[in-house]
LOPATOR-637898 format. One record per residue: residue number from 1; x, y, z of N, C-alpha, C in turn. Coordinates in pm, 1 decimal. Atoms other than C-alpha are relative to their C-alpha. Layout:
<sites>
[site NUM, [X, Y, Z], [X, Y, Z], [X, Y, Z]]
...
</sites>
This chain:
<sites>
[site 1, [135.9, -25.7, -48.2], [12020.1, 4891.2, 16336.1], [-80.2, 74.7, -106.8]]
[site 2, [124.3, -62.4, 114.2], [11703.5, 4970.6, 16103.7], [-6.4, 168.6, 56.5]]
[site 3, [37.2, -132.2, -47.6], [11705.5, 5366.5, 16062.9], [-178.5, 17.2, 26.5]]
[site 4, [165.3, -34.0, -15.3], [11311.2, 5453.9, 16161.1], [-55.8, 101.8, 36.0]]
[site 5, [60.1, -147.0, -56.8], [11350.3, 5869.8, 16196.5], [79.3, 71.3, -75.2]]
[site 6, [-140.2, -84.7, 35.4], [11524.7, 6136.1, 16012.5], [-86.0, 80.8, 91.5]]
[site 7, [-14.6, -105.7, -105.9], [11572.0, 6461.1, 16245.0], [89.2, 128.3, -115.1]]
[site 8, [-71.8, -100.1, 53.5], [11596.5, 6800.0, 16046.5], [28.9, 139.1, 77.0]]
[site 9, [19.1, -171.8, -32.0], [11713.9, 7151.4, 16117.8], [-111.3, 63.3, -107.5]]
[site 10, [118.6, -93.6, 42.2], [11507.0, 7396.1, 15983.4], [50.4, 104.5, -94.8]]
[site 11, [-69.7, -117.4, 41.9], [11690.0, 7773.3, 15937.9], [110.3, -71.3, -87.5]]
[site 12, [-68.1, 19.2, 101.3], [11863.7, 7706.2, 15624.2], [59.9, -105.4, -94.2]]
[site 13, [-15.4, 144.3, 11.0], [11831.2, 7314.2, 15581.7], [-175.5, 0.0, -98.1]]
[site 14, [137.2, 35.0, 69.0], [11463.5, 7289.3, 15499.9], [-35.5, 135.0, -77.3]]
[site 15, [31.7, -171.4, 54.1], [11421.7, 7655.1, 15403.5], [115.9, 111.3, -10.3]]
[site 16, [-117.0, -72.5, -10.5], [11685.1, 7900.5, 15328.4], [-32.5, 164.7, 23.8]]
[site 17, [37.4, -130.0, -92.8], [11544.9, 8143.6, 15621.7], [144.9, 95.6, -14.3]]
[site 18, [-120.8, -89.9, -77.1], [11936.8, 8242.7, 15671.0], [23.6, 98.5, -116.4]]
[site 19, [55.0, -129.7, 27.0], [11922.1, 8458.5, 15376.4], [-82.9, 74.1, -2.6]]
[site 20, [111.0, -100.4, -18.3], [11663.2, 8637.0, 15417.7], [-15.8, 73.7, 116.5]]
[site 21, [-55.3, -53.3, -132.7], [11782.6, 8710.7, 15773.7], [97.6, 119.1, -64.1]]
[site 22, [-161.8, -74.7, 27.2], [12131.0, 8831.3, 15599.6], [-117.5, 128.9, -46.1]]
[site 23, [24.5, -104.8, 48.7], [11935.9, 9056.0, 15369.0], [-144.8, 53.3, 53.7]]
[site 24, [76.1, -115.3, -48.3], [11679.3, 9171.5, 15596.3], [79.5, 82.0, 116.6]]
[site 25, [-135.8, -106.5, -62.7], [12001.3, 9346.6, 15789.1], [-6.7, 104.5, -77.8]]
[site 26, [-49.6, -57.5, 91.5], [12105.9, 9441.7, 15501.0], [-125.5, 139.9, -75.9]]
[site 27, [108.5, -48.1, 5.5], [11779.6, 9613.2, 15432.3], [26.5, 114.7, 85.8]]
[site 28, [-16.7, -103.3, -84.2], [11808.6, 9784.2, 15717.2], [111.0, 106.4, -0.6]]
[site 29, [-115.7, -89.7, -11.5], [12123.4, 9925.1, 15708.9], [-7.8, 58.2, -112.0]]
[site 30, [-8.5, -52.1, 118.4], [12074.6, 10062.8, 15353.8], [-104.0, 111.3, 42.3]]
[site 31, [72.4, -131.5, -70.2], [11773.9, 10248.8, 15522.4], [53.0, 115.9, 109.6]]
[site 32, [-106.9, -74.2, -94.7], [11999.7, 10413.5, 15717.5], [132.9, 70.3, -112.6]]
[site 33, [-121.0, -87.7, 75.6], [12238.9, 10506.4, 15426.0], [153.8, -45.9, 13.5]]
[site 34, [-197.6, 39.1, -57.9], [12526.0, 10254.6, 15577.6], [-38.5, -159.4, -93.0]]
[site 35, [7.5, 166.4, 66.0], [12615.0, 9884.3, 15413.4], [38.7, -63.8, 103.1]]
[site 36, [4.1, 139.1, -77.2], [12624.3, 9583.9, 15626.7], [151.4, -29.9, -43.3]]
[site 37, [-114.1, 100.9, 2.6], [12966.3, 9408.9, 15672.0], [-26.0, -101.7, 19.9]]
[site 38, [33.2, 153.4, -65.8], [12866.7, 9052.4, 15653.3], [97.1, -80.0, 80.8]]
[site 39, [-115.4, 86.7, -38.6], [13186.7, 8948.4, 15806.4], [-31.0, -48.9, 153.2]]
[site 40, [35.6, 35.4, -151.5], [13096.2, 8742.0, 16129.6], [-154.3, 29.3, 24.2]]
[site 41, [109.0, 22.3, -56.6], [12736.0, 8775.0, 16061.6], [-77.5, -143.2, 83.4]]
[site 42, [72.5, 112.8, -24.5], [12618.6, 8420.8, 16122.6], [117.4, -50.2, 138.5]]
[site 43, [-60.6, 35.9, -147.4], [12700.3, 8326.8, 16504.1], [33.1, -159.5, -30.7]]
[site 44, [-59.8, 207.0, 20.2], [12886.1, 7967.2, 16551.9], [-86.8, -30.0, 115.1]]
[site 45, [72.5, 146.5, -114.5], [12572.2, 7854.0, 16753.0], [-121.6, 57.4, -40.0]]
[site 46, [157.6, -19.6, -21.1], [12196.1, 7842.8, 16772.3], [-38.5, 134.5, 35.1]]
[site 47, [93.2, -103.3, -100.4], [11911.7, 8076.7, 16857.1], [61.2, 136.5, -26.4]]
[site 48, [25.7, -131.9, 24.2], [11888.3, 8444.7, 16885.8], [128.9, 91.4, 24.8]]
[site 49, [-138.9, -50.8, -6.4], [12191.8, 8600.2, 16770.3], [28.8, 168.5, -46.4]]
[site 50, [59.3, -74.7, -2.6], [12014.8, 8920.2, 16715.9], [103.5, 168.6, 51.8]]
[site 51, [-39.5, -140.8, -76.3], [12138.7, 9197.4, 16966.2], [129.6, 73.7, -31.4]]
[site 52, [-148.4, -64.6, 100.8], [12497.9, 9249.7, 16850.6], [-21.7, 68.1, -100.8]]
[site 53, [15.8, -90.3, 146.9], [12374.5, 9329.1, 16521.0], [-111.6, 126.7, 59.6]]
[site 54, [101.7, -161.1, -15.5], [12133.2, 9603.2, 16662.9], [111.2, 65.0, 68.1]]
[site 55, [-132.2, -37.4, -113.2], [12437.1, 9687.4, 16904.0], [69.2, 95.6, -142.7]]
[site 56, [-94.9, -4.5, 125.4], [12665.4, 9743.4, 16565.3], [-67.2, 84.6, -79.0]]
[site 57, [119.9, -73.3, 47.1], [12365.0, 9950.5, 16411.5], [2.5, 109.5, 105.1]]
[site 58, [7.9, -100.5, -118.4], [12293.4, 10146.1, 16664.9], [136.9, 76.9, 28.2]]
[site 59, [-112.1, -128.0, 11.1], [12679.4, 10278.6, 16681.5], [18.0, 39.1, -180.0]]
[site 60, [-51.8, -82.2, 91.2], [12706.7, 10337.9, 16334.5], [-113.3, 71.3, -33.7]]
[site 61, [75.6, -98.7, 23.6], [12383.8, 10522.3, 16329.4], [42.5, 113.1, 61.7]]
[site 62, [9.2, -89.5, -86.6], [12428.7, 10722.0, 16595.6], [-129.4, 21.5, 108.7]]
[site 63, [119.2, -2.6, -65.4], [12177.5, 10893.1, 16831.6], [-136.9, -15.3, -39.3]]
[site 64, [113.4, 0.4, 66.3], [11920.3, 10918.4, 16628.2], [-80.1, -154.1, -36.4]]
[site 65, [65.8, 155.0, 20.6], [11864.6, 10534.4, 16581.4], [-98.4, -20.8, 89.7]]
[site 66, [185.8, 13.6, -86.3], [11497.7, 10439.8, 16697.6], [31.9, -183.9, 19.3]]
[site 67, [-50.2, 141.7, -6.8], [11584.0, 10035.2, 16797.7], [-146.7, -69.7, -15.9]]
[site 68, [138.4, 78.6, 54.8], [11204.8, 9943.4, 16811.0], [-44.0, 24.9, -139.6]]
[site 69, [26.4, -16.2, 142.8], [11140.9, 10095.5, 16484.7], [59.2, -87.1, -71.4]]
[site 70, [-111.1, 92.8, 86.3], [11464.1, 9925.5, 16317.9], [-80.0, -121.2, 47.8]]
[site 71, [52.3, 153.1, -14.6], [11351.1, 9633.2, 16453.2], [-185.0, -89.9, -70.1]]
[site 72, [153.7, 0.6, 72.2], [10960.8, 9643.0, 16357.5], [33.5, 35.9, -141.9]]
[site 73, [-18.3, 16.3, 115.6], [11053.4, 9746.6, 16015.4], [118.3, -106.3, -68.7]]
[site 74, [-116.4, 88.9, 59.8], [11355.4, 9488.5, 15956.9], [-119.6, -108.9, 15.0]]
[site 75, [108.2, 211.2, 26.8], [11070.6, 9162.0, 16044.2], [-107.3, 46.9, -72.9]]
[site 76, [68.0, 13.9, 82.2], [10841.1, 9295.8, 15859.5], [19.8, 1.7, -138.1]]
[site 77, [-114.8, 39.7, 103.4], [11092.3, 9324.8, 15568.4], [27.6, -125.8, -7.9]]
[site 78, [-75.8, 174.2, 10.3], [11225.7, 8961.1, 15630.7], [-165.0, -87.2, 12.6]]
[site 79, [135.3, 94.1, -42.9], [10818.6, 8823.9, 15733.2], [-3.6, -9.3, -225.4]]
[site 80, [57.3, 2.2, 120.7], [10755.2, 8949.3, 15311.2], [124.6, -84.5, -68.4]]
[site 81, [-104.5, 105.2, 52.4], [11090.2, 8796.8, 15220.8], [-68.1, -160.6, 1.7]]
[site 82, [49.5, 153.0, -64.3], [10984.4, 8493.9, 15389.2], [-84.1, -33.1, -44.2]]
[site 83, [115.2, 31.9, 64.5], [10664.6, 8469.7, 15280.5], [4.3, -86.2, -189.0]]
[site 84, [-76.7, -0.7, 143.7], [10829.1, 8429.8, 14893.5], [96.7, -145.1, -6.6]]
[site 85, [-75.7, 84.7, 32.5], [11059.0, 8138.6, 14987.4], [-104.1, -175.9, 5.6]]
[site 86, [38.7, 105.7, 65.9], [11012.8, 7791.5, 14893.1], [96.1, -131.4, 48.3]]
[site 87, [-80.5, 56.2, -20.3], [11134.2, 7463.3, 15064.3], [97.6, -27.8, -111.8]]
[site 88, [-116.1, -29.8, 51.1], [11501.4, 7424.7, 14954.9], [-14.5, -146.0, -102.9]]
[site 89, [11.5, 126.3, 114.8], [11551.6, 7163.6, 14619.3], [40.5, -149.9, 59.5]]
[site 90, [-32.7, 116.9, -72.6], [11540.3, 6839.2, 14671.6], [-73.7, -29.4, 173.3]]
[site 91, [43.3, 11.0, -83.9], [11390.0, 6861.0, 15013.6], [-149.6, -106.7, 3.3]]
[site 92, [112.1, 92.8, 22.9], [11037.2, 6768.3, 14904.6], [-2.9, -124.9, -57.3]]
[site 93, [58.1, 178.4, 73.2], [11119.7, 6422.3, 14697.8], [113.3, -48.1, 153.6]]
[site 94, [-74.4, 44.6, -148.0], [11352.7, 6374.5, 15094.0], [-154.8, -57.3, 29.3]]
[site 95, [142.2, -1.7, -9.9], [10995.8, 6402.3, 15210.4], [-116.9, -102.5, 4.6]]
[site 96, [100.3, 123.9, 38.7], [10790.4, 6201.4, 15024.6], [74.9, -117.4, -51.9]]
[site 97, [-56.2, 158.6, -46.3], [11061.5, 5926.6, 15035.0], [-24.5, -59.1, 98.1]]
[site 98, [42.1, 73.8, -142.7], [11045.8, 5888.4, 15379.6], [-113.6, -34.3, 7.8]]
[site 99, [128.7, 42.9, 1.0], [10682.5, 5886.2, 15376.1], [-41.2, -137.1, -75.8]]
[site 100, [-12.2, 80.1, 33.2], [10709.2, 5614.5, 15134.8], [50.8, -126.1, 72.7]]
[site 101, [-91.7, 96.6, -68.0], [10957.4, 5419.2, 15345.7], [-56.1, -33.6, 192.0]]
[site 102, [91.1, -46.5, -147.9], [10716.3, 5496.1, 15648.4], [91.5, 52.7, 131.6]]
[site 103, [-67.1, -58.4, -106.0], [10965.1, 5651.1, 15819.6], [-42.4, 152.2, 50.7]]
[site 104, [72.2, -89.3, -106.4], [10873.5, 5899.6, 16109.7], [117.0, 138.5, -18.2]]
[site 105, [-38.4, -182.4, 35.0], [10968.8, 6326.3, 16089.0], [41.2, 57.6, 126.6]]
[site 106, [-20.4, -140.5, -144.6], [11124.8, 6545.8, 16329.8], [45.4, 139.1, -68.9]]
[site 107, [-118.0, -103.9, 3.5], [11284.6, 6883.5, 16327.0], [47.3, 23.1, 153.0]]
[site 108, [-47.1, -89.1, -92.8], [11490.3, 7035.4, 16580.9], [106.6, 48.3, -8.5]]
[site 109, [-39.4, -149.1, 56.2], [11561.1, 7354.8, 16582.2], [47.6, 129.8, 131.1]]
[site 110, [-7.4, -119.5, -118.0], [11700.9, 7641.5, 16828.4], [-74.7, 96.4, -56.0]]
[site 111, [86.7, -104.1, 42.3], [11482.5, 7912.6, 16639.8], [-158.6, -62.8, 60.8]]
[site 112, [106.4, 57.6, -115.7], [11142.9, 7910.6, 16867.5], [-137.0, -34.2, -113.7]]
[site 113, [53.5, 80.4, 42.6], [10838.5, 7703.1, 16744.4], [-99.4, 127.1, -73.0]]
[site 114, [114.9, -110.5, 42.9], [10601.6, 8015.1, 16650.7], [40.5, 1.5, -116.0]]
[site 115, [-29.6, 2.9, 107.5], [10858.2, 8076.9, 16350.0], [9.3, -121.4, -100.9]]
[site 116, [-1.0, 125.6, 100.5], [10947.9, 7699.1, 16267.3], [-161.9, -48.3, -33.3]]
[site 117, [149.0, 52.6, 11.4], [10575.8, 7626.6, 16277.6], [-68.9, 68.5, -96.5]]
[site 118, [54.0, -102.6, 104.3], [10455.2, 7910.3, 16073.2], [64.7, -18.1, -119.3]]
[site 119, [-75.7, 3.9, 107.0], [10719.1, 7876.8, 15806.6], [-24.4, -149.4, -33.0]]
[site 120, [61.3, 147.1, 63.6], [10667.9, 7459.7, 15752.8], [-177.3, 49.0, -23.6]]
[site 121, [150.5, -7.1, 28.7], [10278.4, 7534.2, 15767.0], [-10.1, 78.8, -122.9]]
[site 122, [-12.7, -78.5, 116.8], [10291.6, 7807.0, 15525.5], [22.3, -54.8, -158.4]]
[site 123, [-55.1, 104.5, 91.8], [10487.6, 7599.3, 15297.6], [-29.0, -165.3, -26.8]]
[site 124, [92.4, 171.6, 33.9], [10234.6, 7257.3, 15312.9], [132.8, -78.1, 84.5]]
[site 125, [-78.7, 135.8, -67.3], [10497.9, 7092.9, 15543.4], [2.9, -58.3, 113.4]]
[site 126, [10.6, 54.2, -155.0], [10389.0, 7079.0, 15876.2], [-69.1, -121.5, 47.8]]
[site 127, [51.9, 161.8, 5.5], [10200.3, 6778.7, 15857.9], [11.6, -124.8, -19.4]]
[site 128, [-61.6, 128.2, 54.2], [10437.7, 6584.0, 15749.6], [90.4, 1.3, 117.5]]
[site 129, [-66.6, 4.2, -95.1], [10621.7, 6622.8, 16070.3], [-52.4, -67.1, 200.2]]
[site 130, [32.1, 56.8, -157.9], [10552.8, 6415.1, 16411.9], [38.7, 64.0, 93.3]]
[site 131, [-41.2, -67.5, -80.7], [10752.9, 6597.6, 16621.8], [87.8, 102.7, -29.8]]
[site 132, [-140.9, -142.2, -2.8], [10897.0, 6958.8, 16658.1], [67.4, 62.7, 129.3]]
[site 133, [-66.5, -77.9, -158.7], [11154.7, 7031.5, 16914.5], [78.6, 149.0, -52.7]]
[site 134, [9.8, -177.1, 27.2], [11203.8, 7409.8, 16953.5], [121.7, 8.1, 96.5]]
[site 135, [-42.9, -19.3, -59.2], [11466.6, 7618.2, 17079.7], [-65.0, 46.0, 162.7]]
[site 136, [17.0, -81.2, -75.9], [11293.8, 7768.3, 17365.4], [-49.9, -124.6, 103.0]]
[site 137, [36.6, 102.5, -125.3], [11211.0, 7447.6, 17549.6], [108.8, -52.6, 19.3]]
[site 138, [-109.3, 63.3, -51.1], [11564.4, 7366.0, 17612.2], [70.3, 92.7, 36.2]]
[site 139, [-77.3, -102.8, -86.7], [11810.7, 7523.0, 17837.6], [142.8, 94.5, -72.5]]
[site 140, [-117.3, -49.6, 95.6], [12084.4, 7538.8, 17542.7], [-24.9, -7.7, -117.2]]
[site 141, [15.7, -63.4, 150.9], [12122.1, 7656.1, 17191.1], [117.1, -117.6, -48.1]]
[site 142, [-101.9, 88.0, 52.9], [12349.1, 7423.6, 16949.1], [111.5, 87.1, -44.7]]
[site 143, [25.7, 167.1, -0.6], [12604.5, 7249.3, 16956.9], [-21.9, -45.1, 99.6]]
[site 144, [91.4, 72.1, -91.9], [12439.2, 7211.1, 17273.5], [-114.3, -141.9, -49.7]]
[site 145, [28.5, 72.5, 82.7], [12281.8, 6878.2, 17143.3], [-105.5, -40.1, 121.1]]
[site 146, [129.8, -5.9, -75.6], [11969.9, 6960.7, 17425.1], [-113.6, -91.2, -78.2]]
[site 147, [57.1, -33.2, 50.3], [11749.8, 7020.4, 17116.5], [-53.8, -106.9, -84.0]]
[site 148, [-15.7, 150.3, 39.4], [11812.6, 6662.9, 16942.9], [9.6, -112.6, 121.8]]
[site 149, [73.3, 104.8, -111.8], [11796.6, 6490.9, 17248.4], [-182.9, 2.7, 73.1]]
[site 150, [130.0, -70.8, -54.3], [11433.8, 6646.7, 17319.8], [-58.0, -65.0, -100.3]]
[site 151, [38.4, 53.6, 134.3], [11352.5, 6520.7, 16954.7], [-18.3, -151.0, 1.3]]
[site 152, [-21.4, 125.4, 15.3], [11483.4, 6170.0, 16979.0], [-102.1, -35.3, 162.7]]
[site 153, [95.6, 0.7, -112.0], [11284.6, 6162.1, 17344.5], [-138.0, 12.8, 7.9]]
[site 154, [122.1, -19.2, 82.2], [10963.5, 6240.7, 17149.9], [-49.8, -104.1, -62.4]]
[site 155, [60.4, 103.0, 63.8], [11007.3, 6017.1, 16936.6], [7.3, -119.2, 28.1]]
[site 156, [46.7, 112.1, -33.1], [11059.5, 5733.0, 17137.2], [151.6, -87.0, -28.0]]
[site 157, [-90.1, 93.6, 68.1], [11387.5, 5605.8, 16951.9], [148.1, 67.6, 45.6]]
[site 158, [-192.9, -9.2, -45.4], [11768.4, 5566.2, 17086.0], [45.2, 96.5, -155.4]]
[site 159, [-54.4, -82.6, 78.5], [12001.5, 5786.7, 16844.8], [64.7, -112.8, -113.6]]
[site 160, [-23.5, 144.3, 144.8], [12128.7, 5441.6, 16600.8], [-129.1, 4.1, -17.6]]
[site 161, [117.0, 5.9, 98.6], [11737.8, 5456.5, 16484.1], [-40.2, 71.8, -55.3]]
[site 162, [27.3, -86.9, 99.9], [11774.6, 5772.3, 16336.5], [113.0, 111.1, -61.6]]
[site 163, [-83.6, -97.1, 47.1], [11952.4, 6042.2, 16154.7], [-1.3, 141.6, -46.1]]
[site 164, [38.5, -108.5, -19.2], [12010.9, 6372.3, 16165.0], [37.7, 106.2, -140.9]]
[site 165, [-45.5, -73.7, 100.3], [12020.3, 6631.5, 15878.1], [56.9, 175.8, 33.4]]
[site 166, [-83.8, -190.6, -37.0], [12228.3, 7012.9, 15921.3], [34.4, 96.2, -130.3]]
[site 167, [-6.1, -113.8, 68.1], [12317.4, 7321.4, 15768.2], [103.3, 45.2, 32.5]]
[site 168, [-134.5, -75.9, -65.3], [12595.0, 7440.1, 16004.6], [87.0, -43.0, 97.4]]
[site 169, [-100.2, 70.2, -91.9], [12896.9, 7314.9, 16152.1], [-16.7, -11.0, 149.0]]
[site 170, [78.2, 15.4, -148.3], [12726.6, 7378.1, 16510.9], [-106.0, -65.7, 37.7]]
[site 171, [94.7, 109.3, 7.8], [12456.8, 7200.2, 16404.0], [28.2, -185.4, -2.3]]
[site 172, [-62.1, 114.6, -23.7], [12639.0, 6894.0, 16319.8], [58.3, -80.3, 112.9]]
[site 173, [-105.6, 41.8, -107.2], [12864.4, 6884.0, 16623.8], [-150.0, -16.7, 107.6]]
[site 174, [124.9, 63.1, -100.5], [12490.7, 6891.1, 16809.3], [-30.3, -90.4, -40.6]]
[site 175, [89.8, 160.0, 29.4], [12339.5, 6578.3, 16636.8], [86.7, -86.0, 42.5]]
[site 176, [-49.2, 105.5, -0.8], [12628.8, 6424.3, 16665.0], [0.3, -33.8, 165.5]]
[site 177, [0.7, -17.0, -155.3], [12659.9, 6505.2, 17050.6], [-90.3, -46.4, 81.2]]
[site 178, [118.5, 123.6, -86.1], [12350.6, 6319.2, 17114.8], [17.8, -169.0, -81.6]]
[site 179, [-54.8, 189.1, 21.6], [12490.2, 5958.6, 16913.6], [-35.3, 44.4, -118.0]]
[site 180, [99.9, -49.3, 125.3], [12303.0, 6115.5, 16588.4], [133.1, -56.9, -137.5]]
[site 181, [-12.9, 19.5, 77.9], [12456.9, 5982.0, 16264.4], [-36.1, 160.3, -62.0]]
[site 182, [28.7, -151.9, 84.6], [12467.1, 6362.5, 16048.8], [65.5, 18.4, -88.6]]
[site 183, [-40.8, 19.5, 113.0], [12424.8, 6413.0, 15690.6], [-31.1, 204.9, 49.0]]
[site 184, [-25.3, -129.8, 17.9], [12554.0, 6796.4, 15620.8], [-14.0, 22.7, -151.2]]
[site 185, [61.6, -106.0, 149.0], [12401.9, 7038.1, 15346.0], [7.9, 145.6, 57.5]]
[site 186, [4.4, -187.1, 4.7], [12567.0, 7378.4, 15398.1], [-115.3, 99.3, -41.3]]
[site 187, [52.5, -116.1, 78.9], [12382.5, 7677.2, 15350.8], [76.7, 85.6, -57.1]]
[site 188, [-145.2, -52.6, 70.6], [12490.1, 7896.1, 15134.4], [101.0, 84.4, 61.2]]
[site 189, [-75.4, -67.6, -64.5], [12642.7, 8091.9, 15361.1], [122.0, -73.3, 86.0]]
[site 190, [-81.7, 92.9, -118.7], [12863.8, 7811.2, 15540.6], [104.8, -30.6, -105.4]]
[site 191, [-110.6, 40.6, -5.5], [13217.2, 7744.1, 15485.8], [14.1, -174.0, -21.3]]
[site 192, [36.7, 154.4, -3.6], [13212.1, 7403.8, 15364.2], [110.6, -91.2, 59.9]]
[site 193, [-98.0, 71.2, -1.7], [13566.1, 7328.8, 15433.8], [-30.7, -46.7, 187.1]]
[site 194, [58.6, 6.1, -176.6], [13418.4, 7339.7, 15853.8], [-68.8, -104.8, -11.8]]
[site 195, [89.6, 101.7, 3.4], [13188.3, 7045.1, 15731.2], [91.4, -123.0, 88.0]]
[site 196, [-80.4, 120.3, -23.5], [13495.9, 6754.4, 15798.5], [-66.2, -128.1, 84.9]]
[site 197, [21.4, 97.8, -107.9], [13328.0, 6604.8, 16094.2], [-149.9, -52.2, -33.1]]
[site 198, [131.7, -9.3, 10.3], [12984.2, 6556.0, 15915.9], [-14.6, -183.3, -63.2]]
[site 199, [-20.4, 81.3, 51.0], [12923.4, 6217.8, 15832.6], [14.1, -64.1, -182.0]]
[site 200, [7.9, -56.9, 185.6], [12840.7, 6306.1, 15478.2], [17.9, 84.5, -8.3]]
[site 201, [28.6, -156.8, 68.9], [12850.9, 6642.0, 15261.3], [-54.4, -16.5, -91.5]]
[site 202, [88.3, -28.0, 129.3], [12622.3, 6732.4, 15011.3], [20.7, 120.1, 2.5]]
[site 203, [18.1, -144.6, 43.2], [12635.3, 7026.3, 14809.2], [-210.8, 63.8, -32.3]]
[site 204, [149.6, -11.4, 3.8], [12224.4, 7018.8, 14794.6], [-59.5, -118.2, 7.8]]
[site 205, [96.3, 184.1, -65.2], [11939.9, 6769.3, 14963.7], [-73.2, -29.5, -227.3]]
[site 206, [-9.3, 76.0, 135.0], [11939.2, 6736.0, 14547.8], [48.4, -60.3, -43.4]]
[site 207, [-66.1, 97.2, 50.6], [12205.8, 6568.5, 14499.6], [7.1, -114.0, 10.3]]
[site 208, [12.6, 158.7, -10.5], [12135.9, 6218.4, 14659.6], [-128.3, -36.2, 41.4]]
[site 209, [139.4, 20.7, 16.1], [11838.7, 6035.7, 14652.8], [-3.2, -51.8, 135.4]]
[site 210, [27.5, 72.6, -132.1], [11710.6, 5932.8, 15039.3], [67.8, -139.5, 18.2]]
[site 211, [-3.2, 103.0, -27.4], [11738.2, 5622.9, 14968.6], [182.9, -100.1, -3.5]]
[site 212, [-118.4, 8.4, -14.4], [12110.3, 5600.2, 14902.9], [110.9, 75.7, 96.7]]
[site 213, [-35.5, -47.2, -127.5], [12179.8, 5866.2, 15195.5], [-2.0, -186.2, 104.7]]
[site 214, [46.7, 160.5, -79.4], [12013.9, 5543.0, 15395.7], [109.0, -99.6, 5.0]]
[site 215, [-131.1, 103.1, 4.5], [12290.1, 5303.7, 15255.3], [126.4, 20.9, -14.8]]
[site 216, [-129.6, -9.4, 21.2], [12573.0, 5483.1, 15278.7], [63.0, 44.7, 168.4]]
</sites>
């Protein structure tokens, strides 16, 4: 069947939000005089994985930890991060292949539409996208594969007319969980050897040109 959609994630696929998450922790906790253990930062699923790490903060501060403060100064730390990044290599000639090939744009994403929307816009990319499914309009976070079925329901097209692109082994196991064909591009933070079940691996959306993703 003719592909006629790719379907991206977002956090750390199109943009590499997930550091800038790590080290706006890390930020924080240095304001505090303590270092971050990254070990088990990045949750094995979607969406707002947040509270633990203030939880984990909050005991090694002690009483004195202010949680709205930490929190108002950690996003506005990660908003100037953010502001600084730059879709990930290779992404943009993805892009303006498809556009070439007139093929139709999604993302979906468990991070809620205010951030994915602001961050593609910011970065000249929101316009190149037909449909954005958000975490917050579905009942589950991935590999709940809600989020890609909400996407492919948008756009009109069964799951053989399109394909899905990821970042994280929870992501994958969602595209695939709705029929999704999924090409995997770790972030850097992902364990690549967890990829196995991805239909592809790439070490960066640089290394293969769209159009041979397509035929392989």
């Amino acid at each position: 069947m003719t592909i006629k959609a790719l379907i991206f994630d977002f956090d750390g696929l199109l943009m590499d939000t997930e550091t800038t998450l790590l080290e706006s922790w890390r930020w924080e906790w240095r304001r505090h005089g303590l270092e971050l253990d990254p070990t088990g930062f990045f949750a094995p699923h979607g969406g707002d994985a947040n509270e633990p790490r203030y939880l984990a903060l909050a005991a090694a501060v002690g009483p004195a930890y202010d949680r709205e403060s930490s929190h108002t100064l950690r996003m506005a730390h990660r908003a100037t991060l953010n502001a600084a990044l730059e879709p990930a290599p290779g992404v943009r000639d993805w892009l303006d292949r498809a556009a070439q090939l007139g093929l139709r744009l999604a993302v979906a994403s468990s991070s809620p539409f205010d951030h994915v929307g602001a961050m593609l816009d910011r970065a000249g990319l929101l316009s190149r996208f037909e449909v954005l499914a958000t975490g917050e309009e579905v009942a589950a976070h991935k590999p709940d594969p809600a989020v890609y079925r909400l996407a492919l329901e948008r756009l009109g097209l069964p799951p053989a007319e399109a394909v899905a692109f990821e970042d994280t082994p929870h992501g994958v196991a969602a595209a695939q969980a709705a029929g999704l064909r999924c090409v995997a591009v770790p972030n850097p933070h992902a364990d690549h050897a967890r990829f196995a079940a991805a239909d592809l691996l790439l070490r960066s959306a640089a290394d293969l040109p769209l159009d041979a993703i397509l035929r392989s």
